[in-house]
Gaussian input, Z-matrix of N, CA and C with variables (Angstrom, degrees):
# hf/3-21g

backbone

0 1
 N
 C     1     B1
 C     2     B2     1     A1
 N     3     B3     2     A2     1     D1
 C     4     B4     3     A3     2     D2
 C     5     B5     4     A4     3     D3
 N     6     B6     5     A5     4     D4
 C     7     B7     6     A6     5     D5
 C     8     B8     7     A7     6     D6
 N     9     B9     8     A8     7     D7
 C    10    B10     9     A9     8     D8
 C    11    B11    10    A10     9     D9
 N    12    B12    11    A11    10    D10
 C    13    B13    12    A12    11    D11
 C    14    B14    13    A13    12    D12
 N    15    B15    14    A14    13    D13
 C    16    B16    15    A15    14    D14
 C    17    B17    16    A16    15    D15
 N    18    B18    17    A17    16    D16
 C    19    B19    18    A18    17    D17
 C    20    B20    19    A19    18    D18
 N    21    B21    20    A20    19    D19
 C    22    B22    21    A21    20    D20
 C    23    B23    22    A22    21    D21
 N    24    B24    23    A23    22    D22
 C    25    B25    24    A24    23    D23
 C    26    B26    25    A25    24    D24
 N    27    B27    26    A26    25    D25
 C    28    B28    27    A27    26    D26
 C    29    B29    28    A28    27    D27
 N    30    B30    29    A29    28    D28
 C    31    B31    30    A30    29    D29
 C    32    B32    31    A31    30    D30
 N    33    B33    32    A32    31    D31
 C    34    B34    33    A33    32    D32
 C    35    B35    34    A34    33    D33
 N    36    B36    35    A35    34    D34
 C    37    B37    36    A36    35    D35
 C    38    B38    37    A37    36    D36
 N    39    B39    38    A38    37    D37
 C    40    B40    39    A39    38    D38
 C    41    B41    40    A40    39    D39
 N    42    B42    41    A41    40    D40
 C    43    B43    42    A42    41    D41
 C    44    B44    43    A43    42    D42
 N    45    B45    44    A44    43    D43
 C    46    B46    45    A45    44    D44
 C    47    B47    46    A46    45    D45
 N    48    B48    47    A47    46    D46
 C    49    B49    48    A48    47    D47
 C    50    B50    49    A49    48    D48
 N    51    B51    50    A50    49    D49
 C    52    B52    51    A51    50    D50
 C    53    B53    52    A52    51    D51
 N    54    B54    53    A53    52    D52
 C    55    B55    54    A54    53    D53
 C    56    B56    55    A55    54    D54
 N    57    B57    56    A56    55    D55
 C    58    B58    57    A57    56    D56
 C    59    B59    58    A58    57    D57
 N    60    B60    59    A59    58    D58
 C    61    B61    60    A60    59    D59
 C    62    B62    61    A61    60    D60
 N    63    B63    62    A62    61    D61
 C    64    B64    63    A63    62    D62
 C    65    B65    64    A64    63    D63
 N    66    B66    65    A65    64    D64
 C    67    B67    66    A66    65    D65
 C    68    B68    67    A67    66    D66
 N    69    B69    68    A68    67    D67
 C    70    B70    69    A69    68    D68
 C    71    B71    70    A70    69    D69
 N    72    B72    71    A71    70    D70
 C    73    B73    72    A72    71    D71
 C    74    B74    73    A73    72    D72
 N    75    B75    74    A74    73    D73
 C    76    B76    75    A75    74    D74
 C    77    B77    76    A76    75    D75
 N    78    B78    77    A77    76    D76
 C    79    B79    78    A78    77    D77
 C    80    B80    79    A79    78    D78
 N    81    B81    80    A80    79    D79
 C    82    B82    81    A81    80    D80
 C    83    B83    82    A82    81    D81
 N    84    B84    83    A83    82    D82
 C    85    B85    84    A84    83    D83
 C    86    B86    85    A85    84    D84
 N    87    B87    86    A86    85    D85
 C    88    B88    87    A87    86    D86
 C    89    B89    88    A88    87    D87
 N    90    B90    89    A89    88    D88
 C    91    B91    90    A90    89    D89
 C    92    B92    91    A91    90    D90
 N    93    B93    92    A92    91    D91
 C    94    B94    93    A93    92    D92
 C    95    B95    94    A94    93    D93
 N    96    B96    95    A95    94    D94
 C    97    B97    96    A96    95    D95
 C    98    B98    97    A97    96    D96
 N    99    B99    98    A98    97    D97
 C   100   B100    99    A99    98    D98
 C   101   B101   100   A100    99    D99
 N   102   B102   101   A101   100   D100
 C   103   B103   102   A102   101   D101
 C   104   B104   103   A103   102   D102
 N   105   B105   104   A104   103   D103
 C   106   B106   105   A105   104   D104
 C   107   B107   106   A106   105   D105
 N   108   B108   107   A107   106   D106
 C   109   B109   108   A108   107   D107
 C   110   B110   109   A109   108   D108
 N   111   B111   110   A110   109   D109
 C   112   B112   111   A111   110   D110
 C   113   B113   112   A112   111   D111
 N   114   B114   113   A113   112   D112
 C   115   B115   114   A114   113   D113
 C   116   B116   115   A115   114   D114
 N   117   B117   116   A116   115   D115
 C   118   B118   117   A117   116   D116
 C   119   B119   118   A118   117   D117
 N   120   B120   119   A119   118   D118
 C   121   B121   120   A120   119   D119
 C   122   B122   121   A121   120   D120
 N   123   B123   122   A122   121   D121
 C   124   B124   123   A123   122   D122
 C   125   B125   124   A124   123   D123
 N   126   B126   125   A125   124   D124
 C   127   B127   126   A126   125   D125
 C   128   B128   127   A127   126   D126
 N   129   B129   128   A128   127   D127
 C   130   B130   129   A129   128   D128
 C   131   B131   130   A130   129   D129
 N   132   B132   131   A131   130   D130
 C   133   B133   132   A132   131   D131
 C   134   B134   133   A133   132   D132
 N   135   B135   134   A134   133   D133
 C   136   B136   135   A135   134   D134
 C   137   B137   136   A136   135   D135
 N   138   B138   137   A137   136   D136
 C   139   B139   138   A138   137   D137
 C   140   B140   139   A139   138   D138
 N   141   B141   140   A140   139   D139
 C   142   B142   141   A141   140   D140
 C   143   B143   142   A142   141   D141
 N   144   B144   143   A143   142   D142
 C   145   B145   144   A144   143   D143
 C   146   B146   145   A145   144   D144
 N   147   B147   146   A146   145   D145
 C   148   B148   147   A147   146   D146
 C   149   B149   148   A148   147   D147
 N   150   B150   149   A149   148   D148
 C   151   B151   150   A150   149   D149
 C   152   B152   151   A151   150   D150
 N   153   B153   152   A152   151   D151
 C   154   B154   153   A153   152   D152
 C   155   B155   154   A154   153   D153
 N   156   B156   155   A155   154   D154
 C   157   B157   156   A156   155   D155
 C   158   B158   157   A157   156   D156
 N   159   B159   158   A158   157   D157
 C   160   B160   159   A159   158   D158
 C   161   B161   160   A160   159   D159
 N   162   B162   161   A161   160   D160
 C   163   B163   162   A162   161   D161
 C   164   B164   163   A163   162   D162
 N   165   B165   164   A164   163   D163
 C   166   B166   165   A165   164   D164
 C   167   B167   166   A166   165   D165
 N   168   B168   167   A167   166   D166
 C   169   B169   168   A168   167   D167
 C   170   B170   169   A169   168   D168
 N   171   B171   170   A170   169   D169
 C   172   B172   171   A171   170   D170
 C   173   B173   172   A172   171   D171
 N   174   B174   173   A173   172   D172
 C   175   B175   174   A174   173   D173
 C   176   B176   175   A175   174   D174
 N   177   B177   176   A176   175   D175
 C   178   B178   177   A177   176   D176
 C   179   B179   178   A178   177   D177
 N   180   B180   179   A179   178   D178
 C   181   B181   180   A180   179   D179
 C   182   B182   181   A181   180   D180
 N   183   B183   182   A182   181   D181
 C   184   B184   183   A183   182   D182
 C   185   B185   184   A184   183   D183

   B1=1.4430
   B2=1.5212
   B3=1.1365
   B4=1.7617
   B5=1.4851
   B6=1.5413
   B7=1.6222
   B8=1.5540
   B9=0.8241
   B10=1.5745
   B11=1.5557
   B12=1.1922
   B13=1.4816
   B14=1.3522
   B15=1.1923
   B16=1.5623
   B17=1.5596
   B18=1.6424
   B19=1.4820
   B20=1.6345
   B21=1.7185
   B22=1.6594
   B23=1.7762
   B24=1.1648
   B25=1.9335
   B26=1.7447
   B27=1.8462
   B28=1.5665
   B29=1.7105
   B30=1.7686
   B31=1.4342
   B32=1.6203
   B33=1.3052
   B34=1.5792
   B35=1.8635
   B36=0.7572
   B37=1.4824
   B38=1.1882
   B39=1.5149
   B40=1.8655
   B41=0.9797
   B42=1.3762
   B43=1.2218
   B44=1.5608
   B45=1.1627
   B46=1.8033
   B47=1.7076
   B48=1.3393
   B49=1.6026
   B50=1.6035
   B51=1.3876
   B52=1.6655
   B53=1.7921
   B54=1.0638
   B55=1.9985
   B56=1.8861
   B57=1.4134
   B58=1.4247
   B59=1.6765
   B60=1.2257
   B61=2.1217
   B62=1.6408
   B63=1.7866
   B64=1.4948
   B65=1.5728
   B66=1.2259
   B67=1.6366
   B68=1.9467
   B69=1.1993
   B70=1.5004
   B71=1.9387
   B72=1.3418
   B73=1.7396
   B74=1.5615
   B75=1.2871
   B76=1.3724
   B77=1.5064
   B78=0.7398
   B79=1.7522
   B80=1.7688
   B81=0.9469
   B82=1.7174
   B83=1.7604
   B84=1.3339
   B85=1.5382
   B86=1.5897
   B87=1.0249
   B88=1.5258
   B89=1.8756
   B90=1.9196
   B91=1.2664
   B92=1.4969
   B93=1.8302
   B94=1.3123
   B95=1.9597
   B96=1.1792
   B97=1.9124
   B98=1.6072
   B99=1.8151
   B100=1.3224
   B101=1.6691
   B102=1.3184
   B103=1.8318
   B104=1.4540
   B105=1.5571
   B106=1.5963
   B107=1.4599
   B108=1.5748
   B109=1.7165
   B110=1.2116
   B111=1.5035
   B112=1.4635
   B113=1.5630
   B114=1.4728
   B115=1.3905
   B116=1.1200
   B117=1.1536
   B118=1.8711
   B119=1.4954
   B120=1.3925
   B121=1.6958
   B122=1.8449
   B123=1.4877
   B124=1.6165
   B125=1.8159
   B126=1.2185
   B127=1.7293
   B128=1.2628
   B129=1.6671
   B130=1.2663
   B131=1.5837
   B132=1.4425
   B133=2.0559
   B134=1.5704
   B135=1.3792
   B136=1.1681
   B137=1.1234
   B138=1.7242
   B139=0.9434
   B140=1.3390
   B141=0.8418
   B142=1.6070
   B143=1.2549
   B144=1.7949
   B145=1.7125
   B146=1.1810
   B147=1.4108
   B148=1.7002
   B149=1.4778
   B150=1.3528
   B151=1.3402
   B152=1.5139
   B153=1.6017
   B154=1.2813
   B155=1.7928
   B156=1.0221
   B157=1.9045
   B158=1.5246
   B159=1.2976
   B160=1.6573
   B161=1.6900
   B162=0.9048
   B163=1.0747
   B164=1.3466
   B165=1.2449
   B166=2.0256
   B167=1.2413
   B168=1.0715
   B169=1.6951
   B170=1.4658
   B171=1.2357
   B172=1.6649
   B173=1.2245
   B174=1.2574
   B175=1.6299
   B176=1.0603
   B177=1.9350
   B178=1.3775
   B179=1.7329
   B180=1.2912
   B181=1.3389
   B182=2.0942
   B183=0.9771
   B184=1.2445
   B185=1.4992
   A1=107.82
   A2=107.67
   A3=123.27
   A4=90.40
   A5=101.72
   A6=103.89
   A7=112.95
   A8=133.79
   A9=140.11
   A10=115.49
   A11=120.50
   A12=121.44
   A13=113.49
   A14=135.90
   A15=122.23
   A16=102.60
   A17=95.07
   A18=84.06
   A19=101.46
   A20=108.50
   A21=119.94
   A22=97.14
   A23=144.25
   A24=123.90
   A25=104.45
   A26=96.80
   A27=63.04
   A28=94.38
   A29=125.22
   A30=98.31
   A31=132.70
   A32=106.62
   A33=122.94
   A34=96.99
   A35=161.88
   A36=150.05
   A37=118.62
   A38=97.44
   A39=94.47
   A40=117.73
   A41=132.34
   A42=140.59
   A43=115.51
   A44=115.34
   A45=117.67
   A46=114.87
   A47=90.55
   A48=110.10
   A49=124.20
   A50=104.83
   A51=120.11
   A52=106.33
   A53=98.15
   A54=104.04
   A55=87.60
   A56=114.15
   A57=113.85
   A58=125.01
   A59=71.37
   A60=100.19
   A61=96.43
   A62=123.34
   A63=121.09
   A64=104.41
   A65=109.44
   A66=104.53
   A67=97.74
   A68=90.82
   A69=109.27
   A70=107.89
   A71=112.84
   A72=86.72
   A73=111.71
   A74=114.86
   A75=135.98
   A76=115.64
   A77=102.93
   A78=97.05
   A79=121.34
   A80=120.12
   A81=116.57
   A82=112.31
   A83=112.42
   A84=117.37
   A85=117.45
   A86=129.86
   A87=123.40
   A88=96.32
   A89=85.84
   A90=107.12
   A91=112.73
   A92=114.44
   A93=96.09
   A94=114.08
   A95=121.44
   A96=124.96
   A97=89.65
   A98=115.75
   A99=101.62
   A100=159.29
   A101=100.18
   A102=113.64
   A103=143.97
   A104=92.36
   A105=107.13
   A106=123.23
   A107=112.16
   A108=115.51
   A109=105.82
   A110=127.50
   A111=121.30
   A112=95.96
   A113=114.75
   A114=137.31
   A115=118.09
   A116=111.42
   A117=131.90
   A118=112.71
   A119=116.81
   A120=100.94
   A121=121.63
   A122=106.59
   A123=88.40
   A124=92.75
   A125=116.15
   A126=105.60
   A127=91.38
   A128=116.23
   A129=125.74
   A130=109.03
   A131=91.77
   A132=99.10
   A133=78.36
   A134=108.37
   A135=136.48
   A136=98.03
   A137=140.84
   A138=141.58
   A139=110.05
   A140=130.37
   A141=144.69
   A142=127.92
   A143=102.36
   A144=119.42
   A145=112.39
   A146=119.23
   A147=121.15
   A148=111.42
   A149=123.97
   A150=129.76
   A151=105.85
   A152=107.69
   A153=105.97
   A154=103.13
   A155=117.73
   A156=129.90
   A157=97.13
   A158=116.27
   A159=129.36
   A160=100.03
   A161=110.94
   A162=108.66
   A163=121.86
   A164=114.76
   A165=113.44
   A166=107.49
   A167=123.82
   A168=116.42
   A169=114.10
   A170=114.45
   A171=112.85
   A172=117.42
   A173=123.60
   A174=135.70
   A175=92.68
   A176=115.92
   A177=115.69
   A178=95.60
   A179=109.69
   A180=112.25
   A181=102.90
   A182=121.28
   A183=120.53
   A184=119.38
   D1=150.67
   D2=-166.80
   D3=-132.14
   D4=134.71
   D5=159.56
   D6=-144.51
   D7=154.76
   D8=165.68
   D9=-69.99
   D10=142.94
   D11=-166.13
   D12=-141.45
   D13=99.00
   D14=176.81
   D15=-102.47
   D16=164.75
   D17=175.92
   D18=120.97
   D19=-25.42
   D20=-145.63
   D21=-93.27
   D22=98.94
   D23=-170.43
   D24=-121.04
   D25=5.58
   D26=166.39
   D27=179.16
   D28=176.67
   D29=-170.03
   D30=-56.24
   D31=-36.47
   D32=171.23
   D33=-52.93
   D34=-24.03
   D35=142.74
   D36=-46.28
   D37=-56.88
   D38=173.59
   D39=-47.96
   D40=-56.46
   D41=178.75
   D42=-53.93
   D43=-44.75
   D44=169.12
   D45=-42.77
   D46=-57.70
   D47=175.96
   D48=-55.44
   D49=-39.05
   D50=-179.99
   D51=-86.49
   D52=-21.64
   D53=-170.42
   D54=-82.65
   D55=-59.86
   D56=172.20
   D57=-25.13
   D58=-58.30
   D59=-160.51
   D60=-68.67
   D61=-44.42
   D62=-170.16
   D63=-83.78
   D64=16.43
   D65=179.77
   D66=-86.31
   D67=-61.41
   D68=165.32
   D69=11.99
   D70=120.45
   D71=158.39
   D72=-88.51
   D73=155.53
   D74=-160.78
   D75=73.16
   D76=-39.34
   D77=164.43
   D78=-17.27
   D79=94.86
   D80=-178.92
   D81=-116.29
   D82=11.14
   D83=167.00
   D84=178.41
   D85=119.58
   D86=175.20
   D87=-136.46
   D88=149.71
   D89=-172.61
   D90=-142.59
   D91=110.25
   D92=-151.28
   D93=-115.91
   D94=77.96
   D95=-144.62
   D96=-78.59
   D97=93.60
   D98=137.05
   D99=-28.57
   D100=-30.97
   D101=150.43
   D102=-77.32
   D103=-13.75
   D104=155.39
   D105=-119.44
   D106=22.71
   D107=179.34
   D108=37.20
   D109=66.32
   D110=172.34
   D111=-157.97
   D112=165.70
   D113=164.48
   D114=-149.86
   D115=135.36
   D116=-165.73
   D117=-104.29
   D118=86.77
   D119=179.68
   D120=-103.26
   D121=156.47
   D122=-169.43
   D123=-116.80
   D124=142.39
   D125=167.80
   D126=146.25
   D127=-172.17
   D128=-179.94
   D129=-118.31
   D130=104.58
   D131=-168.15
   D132=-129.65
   D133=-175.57
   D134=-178.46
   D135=-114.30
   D136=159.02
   D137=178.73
   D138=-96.04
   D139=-16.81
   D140=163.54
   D141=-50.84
   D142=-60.12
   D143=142.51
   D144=-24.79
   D145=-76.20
   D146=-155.70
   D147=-76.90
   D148=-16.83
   D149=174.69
   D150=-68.74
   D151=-47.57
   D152=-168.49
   D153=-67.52
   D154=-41.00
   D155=-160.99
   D156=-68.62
   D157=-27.52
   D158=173.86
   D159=-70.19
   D160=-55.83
   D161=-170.27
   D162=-74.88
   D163=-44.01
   D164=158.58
   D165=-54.94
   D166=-13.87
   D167=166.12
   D168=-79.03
   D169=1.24
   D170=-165.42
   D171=60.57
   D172=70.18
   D173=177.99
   D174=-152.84
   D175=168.91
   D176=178.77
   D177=-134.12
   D178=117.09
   D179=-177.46
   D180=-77.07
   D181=142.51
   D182=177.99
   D183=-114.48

């Protein structure tokens, strides 16, 4: 799953966003590139999950 992410300006975000997202159960890889407002996750989550876990991180998944 691919999502768009604003919100993301620098590596310490990525990392907010990826620490969020790998809490997740099923979660088995996330990758989160502040310079392209996106995050790449691999596993069996719901997208709903990861929108929401993005978002208690203070990011806005789009």
């Amino acid at each position: 799953m691919e999502l768009t992410v604003t919100g993301m300006s620098c590596d310490g975000c990525e990392q907010n966003v990826e620490q969020a997202v790998s809490e997740l159960d099923g979660v088995t890889a996330v990758e989160a590139d502040h310079e392209g407002d996106r995050v790449v996750i691999d596993g069996e989550v719901s997208d709903a999950d990861v929108r929401a876990a993005i978002e208690d991180a203070g990011y806005e998944p789009a």
